[in-house]
C-alpha positions in Angstrom: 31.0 -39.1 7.6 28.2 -41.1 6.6 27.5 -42.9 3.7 25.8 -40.9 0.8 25.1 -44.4 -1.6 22.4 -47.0 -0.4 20.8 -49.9 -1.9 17.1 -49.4 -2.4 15.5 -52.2 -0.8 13.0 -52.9 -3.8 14.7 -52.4 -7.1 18.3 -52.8 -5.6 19.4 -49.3 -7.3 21.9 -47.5 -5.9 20.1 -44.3 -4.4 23.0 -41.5 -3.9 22.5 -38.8 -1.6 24.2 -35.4 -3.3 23.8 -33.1 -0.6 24.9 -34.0 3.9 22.0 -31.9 4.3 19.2 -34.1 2.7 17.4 -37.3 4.9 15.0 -38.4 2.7 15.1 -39.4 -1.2 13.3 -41.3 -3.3 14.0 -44.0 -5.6 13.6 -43.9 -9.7 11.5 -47.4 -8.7 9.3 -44.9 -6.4 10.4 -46.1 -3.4 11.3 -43.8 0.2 14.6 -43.9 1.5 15.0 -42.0 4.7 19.0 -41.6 5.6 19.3 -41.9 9.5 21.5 -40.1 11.5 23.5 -42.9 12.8 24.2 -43.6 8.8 21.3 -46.8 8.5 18.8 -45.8 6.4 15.0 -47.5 6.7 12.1 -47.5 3.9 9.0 -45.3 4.0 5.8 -45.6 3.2 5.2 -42.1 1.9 3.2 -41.2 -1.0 5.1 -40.1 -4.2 4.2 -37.1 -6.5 3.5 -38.2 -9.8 4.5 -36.1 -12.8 1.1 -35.6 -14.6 0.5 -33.9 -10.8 3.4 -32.0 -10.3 0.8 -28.9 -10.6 4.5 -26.5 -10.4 7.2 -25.7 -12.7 9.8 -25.9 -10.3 11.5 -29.5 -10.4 14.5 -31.1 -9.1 17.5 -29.6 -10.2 16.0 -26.4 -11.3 18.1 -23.2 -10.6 17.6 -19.4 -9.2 19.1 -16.9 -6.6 18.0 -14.8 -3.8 19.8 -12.2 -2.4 22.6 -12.7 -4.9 23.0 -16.4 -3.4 22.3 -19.0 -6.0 20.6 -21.9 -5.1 19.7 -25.7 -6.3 16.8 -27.3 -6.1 16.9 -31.3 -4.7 13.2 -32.2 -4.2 10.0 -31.4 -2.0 7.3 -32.3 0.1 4.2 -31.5 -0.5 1.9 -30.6 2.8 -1.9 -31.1 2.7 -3.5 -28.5 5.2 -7.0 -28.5 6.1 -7.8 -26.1 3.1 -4.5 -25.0 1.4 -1.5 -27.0 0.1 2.1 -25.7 0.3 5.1 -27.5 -1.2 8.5 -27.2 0.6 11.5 -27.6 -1.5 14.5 -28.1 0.2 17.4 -26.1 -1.4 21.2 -25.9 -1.6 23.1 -22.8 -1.3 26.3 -23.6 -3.5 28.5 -21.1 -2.3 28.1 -22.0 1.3 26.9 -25.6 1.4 23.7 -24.6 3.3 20.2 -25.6 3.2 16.8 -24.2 3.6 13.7 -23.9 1.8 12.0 -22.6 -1.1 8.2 -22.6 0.0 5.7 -22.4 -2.6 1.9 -22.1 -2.6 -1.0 -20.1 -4.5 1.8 -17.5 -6.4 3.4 -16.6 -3.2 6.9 -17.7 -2.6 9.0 -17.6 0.4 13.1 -18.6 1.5 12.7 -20.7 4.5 16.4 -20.0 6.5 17.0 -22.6 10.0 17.5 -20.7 13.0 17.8 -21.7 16.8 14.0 -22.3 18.1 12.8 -19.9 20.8 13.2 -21.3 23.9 9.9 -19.6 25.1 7.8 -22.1 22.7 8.9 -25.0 24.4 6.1 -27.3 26.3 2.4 -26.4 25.6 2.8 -22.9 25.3 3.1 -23.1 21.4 0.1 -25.3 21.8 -1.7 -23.0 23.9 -1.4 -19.8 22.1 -4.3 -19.1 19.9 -3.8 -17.0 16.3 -4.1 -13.3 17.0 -2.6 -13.3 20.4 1.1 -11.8 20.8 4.1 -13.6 22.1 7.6 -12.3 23.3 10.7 -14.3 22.3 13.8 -13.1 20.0 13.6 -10.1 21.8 10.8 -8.8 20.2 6.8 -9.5 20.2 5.4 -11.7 17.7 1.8 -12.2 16.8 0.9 -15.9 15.8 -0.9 -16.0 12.4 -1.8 -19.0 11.7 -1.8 -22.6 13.0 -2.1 -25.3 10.3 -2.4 -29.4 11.0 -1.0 -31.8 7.9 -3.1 -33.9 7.4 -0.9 -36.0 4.6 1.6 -35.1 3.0 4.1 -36.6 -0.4 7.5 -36.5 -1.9 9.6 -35.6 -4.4 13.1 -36.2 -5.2 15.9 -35.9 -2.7 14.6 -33.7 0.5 15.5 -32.6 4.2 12.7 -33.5 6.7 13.8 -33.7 10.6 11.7 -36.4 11.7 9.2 -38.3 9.3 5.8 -38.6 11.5 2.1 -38.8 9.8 1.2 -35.8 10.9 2.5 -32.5 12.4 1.5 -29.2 13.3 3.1 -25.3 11.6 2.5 -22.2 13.2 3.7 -18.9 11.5 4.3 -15.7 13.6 4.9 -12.3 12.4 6.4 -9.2 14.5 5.2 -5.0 13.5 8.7 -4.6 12.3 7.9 -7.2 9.3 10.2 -10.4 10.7 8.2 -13.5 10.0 8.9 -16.7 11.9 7.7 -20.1 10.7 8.1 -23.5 13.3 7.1 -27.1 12.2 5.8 -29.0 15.2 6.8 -33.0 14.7 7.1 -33.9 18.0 7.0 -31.7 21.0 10.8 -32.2 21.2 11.4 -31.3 17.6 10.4 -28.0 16.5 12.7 -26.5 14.1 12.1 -22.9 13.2 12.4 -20.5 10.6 13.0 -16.8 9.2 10.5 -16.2 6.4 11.9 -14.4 3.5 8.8 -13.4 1.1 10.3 -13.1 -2.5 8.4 -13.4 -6.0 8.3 -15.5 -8.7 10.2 -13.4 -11.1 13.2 -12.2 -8.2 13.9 -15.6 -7.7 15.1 -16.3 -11.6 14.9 -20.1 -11.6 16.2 -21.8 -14.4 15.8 -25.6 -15.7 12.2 -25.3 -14.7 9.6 -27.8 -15.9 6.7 -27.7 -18.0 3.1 -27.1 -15.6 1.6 -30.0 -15.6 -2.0 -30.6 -13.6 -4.6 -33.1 -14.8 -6.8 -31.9 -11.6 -9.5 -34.1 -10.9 -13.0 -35.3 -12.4 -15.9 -35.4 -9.4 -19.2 -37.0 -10.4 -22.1 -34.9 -8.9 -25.3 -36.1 -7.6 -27.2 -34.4 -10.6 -25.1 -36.7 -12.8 -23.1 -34.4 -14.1 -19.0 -34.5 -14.2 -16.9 -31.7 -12.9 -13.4 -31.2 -13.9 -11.5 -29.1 -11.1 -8.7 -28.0 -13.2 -6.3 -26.3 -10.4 -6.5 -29.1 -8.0 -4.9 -29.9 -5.8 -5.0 -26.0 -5.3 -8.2 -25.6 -5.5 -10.2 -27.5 -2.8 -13.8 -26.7 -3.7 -16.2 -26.3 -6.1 -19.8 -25.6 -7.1 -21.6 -27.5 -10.0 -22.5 -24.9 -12.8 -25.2 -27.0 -13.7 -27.3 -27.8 -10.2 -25.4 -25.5 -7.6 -24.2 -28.3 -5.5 -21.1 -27.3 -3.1 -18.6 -29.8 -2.6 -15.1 -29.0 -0.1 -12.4 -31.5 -0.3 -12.0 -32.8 3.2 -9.0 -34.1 5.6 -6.8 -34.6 2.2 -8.8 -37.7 1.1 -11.6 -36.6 -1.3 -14.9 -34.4 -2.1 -17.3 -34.3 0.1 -20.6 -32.2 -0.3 -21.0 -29.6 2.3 -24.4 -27.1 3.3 -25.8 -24.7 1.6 -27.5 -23.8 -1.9 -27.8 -21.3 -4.2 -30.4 -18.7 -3.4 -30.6 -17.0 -6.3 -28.9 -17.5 -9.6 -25.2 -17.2 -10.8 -25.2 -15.0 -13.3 -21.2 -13.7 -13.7 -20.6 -11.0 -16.0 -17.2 -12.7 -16.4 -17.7 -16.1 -18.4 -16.0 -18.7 -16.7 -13.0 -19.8 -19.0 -12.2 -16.8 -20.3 -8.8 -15.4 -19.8 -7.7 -11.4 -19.3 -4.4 -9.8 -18.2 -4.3 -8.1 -15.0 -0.9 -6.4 -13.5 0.9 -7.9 -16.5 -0.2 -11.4 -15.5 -2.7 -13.4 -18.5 -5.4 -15.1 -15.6 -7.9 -18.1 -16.1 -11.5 -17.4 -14.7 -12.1 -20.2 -12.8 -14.7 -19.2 -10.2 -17.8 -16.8 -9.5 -19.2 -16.4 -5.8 -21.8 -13.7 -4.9 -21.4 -12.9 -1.2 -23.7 -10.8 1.4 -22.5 -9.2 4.7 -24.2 -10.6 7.6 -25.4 -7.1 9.6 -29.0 -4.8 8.7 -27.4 -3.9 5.6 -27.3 -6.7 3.5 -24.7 -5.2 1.2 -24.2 -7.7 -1.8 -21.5 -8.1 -3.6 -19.2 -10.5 -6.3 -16.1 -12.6 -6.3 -14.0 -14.0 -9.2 -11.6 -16.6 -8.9 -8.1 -16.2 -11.2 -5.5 -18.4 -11.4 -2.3 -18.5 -13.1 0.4 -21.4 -13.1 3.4 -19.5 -11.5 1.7 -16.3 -9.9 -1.5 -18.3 -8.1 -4.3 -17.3 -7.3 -6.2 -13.5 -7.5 -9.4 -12.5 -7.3 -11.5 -9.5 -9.0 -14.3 -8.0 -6.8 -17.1 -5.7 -7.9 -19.1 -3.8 -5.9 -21.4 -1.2 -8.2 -19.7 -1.6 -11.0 -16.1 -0.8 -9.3 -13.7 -3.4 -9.3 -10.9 -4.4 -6.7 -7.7 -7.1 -7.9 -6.8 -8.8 -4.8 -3.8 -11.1 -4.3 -2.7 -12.8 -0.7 -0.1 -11.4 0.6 2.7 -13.3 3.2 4.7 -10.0 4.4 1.6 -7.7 5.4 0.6 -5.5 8.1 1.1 -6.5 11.8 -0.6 -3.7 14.0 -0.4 -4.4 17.4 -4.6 -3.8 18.2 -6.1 -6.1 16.0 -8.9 -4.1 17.0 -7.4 -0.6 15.5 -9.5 1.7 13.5 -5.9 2.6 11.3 -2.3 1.8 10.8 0.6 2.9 9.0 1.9 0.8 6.5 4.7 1.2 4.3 4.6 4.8 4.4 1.0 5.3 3.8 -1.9 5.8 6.5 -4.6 2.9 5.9 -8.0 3.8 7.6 -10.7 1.2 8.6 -13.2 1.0 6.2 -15.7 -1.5 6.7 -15.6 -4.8 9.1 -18.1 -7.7 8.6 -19.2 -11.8 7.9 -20.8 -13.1 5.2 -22.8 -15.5 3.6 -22.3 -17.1 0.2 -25.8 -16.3 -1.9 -24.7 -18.0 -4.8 -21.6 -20.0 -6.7 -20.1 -21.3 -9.8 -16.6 -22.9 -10.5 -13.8 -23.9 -8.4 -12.1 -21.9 -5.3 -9.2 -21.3 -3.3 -9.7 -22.9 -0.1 -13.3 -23.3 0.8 -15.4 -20.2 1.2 -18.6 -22.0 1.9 -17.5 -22.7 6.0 -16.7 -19.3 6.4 -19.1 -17.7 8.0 -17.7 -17.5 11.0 -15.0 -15.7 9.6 -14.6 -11.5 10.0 -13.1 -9.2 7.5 -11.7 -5.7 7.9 -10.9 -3.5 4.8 -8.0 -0.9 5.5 -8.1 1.7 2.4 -5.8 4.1 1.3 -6.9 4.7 -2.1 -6.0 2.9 -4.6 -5.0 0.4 -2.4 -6.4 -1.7 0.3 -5.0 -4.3 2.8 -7.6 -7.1 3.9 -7.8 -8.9 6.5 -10.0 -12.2 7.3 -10.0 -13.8 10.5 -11.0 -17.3 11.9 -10.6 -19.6 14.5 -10.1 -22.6 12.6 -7.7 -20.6 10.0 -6.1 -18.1 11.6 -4.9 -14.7 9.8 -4.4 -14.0 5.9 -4.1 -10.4 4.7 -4.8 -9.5 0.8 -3.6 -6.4 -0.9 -6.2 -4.7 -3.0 -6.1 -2.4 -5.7 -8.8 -0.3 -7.5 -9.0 -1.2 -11.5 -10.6 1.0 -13.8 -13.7 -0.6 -15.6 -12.5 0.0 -18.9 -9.2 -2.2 -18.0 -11.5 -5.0 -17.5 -13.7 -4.3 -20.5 -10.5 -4.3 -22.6 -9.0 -7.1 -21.6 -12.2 -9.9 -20.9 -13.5 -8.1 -24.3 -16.3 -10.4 -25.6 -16.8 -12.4 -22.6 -17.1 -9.7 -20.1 -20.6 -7.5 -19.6 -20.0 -4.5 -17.8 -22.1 -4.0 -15.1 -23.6 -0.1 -14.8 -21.1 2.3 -12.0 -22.5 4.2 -9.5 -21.4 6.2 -6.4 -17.6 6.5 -5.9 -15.8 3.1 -5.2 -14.1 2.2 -2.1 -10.5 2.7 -3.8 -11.7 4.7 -6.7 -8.9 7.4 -6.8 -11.5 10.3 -8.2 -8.9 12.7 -7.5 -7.9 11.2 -4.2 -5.4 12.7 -2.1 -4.3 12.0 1.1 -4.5 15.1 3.2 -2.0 14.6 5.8 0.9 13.6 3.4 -0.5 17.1 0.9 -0.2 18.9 4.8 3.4 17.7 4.8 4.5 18.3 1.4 3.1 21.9 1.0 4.6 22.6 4.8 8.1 21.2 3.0 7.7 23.5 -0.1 7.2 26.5 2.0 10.0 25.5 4.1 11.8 25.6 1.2 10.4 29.0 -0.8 11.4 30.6 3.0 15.3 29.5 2.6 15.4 30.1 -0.9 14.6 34.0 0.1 16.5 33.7 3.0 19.7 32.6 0.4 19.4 35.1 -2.4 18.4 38.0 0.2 21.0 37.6 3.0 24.1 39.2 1.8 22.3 42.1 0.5 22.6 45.4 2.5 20.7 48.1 2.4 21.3 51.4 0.9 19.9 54.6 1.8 18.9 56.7 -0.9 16.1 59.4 0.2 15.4 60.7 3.9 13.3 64.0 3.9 10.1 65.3 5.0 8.1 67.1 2.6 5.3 70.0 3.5 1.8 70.5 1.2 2.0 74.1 0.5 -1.3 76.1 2.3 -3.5 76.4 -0.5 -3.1 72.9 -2.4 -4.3 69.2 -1.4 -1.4 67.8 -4.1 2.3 68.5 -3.3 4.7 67.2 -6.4 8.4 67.0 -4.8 11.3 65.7 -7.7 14.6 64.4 -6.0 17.7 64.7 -8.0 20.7 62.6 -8.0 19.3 58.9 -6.8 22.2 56.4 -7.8 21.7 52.7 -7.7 25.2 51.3 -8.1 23.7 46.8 -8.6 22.7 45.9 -12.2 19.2 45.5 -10.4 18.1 46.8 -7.4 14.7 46.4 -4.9 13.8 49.8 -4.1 11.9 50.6 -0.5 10.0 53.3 0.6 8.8 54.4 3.6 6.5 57.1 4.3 5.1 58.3 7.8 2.5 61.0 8.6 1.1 62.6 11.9 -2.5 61.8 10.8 -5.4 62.4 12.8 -8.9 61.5 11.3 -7.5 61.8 7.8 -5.6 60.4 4.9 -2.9 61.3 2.5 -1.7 58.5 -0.6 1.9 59.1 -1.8 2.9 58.1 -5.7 6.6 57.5 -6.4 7.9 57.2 -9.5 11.5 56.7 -10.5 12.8 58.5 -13.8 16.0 56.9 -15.5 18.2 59.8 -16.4 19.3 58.3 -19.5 16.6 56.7 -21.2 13.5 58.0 -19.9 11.8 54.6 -18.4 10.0 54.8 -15.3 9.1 52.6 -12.5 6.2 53.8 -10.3 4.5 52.4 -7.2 1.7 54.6 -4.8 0.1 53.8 -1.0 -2.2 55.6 0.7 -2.0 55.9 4.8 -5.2 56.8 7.1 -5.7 57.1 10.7 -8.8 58.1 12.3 -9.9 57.7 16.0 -12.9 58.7 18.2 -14.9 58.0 21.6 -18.4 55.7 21.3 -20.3 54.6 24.3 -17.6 56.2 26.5 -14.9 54.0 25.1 -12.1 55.0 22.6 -11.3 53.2 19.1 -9.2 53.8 16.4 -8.0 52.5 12.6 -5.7 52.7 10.2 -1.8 52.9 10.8 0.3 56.2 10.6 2.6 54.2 8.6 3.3 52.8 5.5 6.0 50.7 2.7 6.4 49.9 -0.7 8.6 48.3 -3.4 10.0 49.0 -6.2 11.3 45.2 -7.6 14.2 44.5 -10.3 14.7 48.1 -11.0 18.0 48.4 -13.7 21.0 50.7 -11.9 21.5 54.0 -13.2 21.0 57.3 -12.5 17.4 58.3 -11.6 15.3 61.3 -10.4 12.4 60.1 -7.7 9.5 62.3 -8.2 7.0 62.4 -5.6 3.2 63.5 -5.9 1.0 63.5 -2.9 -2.4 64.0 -2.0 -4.4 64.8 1.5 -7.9 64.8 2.0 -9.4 68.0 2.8 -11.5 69.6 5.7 -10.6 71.3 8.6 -7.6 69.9 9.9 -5.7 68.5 6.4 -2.1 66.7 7.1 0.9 68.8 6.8 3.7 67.1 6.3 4.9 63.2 6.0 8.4 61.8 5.7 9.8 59.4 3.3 12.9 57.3 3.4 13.6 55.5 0.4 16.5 52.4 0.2 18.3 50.3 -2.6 18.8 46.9 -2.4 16.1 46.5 0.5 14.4 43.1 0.5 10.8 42.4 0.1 8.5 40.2 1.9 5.8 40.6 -0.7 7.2 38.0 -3.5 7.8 35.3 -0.9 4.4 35.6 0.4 3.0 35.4 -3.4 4.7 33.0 -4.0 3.5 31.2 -1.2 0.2 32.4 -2.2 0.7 30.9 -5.3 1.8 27.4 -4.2 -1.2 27.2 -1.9 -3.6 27.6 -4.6 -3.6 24.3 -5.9 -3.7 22.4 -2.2 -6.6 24.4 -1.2 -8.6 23.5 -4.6 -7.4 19.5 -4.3 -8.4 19.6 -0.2 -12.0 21.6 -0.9 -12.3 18.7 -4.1 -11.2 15.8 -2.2 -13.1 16.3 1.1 -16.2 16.2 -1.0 -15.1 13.6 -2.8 -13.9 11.9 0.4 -17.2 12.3 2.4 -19.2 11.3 -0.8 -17.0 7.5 -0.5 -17.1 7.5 3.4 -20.9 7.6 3.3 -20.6 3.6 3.0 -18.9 2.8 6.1 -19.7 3.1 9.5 -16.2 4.3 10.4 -16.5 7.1 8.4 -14.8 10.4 10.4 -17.1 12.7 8.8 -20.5 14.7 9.5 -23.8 14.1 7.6 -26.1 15.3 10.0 -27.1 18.3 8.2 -27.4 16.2 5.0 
């Protein structure tokens, strides 16, 4: 085993290794030792992180777990990307002496976990394969994201880092089945890779944090005027509130100023500065961009910038006076087209709603990233209301998806109170829920319910059998069109009892109704129930038709046992040829088909008033997008 104690070349300090897992560490004199495998160790050149930038809570030594596996924190370094920064934390397991990382960057949080690298990477290939295209390897296809170059990168504490080049390249891949692979690209012969673990800030419980500390950084603009970007290093450009002047922090040296002006105005309805809780989460205004979509429709809309110092970045947009809370998600969507028109996410159905570029009209404040090169970048907005999935698209950036979700007006008026004014709603927004259902999933759930109501029936009428009571046939008398026929004796032995009847009639062109009404013996109540039968038949145009049905059943329900008389009245219509006769059969404990189908009658009621009320409501929202699977033609 190697040595874990060397002498720092500088100051002479000891400089003691804690973990076999860690290669570099720096010195309390600032200095970089990198530990060699052969057990020499050599000085490096690499940029410290200083503490007034540490721009994180998390800190060498602090604590957490995932997965029940508790963890330490040794130290970091920091990657500078063309537009984003991400720290990388190495961590120990403490149970089983293992390392990985704890990857950090704008409120999303991921476990980094070594794995073998794919063997089908090797060479160019990884080189070659450009974000959006698919890839097999693992056994499985993967789809690469994203493909970021370092362009400088700094230390903090005691870290692992395979080989310690200037430069190097990451690529992130993600398969439909939501496994996410990340490979770092030092040399073409070391690529160590990655399984991606997405976790939050709050499942992560980490102790013996730090206090945030981030003096950003003061930019003199050519109007004269200084601008304090207070969530750099994070945020990597800005607009200057007093001339409009864009500026976009460039190859991880400094701010440059890049094209483009202010057409019109800013004029946020959110002051800048102002803080309001979303989701739980107290966020800093720190930007306001007005966007336009590039196509004949010229649909504007607005953009805010929030940050927080543990949860990142988020971002309110208002279209119309609706609002949509967006965050950037690392485990999203993967669908296999990335030219589909829907997918199925998580158990919902998300539909294609609108697709597009834009240009940036106007801009105030400091931003994630740099929105003002993006115009070569194409957006597709998935809805399932409330929520949407976004995705943008570009060649230089690759793939980022952001979850969306509708918030009520008056949840922004409450919380920006004084320093928000509410822009006038109109239309339904594109996750407004107004009611919203999802049709398919009602379609399942009411065919579940009925499944359900039909074994239900099926259980409390199986084991009953049928009991005959009555079976006579009864004659009108010559001179009457009412016969009244009273059965003694009818027993029902159950404490409750369905009671059946059926009558039957050789009609022919006529009718005849039937009331039956049981008598209790003993206490004089009565249960009653009447049909009427008619049959009629004939020759038109040389062909035969005919309605009505020679037969006919009814019910008696939850009649009490006891002893009972039935008495029968009947009529027949009169005229030349009246009915005779009809028979009737009468049974106890008979089972009914008629409460099952109210029932179901009853349960359809409030799907068919939600589907009539949604479809409206749908087709009204739809009328904004091109994909829209509805009609207007008549409209």
């Amino acid at each position: 085993m190697h040595s874990s104690i060397y002498q720092c070349p500088n100051c002479s300090r000891a400089v003691n290794f804690t973990s076999p897992y860690t290669t570099v560490k720096e010195c309390v004199c600032g200095t970089v030792i990198n530990r060699m495998n052969n057990g020499t160790f050599l000085p490096r050149p690499f940029p410290t992180i200083v503490a007034a930038d540490n721009a994180t809570v998390i800190a060498p030594g602090t604590a957490g777990q995932w997965k029940g596996k508790k963890f330490t924190v040794t130290g970091r370094f920091r990657v500078w990307q063309e537009e984003t920064l991400v720290s990388y934390w190495t961590i120990i397991f403490q149970e089983e002496s293992l390392g990985g990382y704890l990857v950090e960057g704008y409120g999303m949080y991921a476990i980094y976990l070594p794995k073998e690298p794919p063997a089908e990477l090797t060479g160019d290939v990884i080189k070659n394969l450009a974000t959006g295209h698919n890839k097999q390897f693992y056994g499985q296809t993967y789809m690469l994201l994203r493909k970021n170059h370092c362009k400088k990168w700094d230390v903090e504490g005691e870290l692992y880092i395979p080989e310690c080049g200037n430069t190097f390249i990451t690529y992130d891949f993600s398969s439909p089945n939501g496994q996410v692979v990340h490979i770092i690209e030092y040399w073409p012969q070391v690529r160590p890779a990655f399984e991606v673990h997405y976790t939050d800030f709050t499942s992560l419980a980490l102790t013996h944090t730090r206090t945030y500390e981030n003096r950003g950084v003061m930019l003199n603009c050519t109007c004269g005027k200084g601008i304090h970007i207070v969530s750099f290093p994070y945020a990597q450009s800005v607009a200057c509130s007093h001339c409009g002047t864009r500026y976009a922090y460039k190859n991880g040296n400094n701010f440059s100023k890049v094209a483009g002006h202010n057409i019109m105005t800013p004029k946020p309805v959110i002051k800048l500065g102002s803080v309001g809780t979303i989701k739980g989460i107290p966020y800093k205004v720190l930007g306001y961009i007005m966007k336009e979509e590039r196509n004949q429709y010229k649909a504007r809309w607005t953009e805010y910038t929030l940050f927080h110092e543990t949860e990142g970045y988020a971002f309110l947009s208002e279209f119309e006076g609706h609002w949509i809370y967006l965050r950037e998600h690392g485990k999203t969507p993967v669908p296999t087209d990335m030219y589909t028109e829907g997918f199925r996410y998580e158990g919902k159905d998300y539909d294609l709603f609108n697709k597009y570029s834009y240009n940036v009209i106007s801009a105030v404040g400091e931003f994630a990233a740099n929105p003002f090169n993006d115009g070569s970048v194409q957006c597709w907005e998935f809805i399932s209301p409330p929520i949407m999935w976004a995705r943008e698209q570009s060649p230089e950036e690759g793939i980022a998806w952001f979850k969306g979700h509708h918030i009520p007006a008056r949840d922004i008026a409450a919380t920006f109170s004084d320093n928000v004014k509410m822009p006038m709603s109109t239309g339904i927004g594109t996750l407004q829920p107004n009611g919203y259902v999802n049709l398919k999933q009602m379609l399942k759930y009411v065919l579940i319910a009925i499944g359900l109501l039909i074994v239900i029936h099926l259980f409390t009428t199986g084991s009953t059998t049928e009991k005959q009571l009555v079976d006579t046939q009864i004659y009108f008398a010559d001179s009457s069109n009412t016969q009244t026929t009273v059965i003694e004796d009818v027993r029902l032995e159950q404490s409750s009892s369905s009671v059946k009847l059926l009558i039957n009639s050789s009609l022919n062109n006529t009718w005849v109704e039937v009331e039956a009404t049981l008598v209790n013996k003993d206490d004089g109540s009565e249960y009653t129930v009447s049909k009427g039968i008619e049959y009629y038949s004939g020759m038109e145009d040389g062909e035969s038709w005919s309605e009505g049905n020679l037969n006919g059943e009814m019910y008696l329900s939850s009649v009490p046992g006891g002893n009972y008389t039935l008495k029968l009245t009947a009529t027949r219509e009169g005229g030349f040829y009246p009915v005779g006769s009809y028979h009737v059969t009468a049974y106890a404990g008979a089972t009914s088909m008629r409460n099952l189908f109210i029932c179901i009658g009853l349960l359809l009621l409030w799907p068919i008033f939600k589907y009539i009320t949604s479809y409206y409501s749908e087709k009204k929202r739809w009328a904004n997008s091109d994909y829209s699977k509805f009609n207007y033609g008549s409209e």
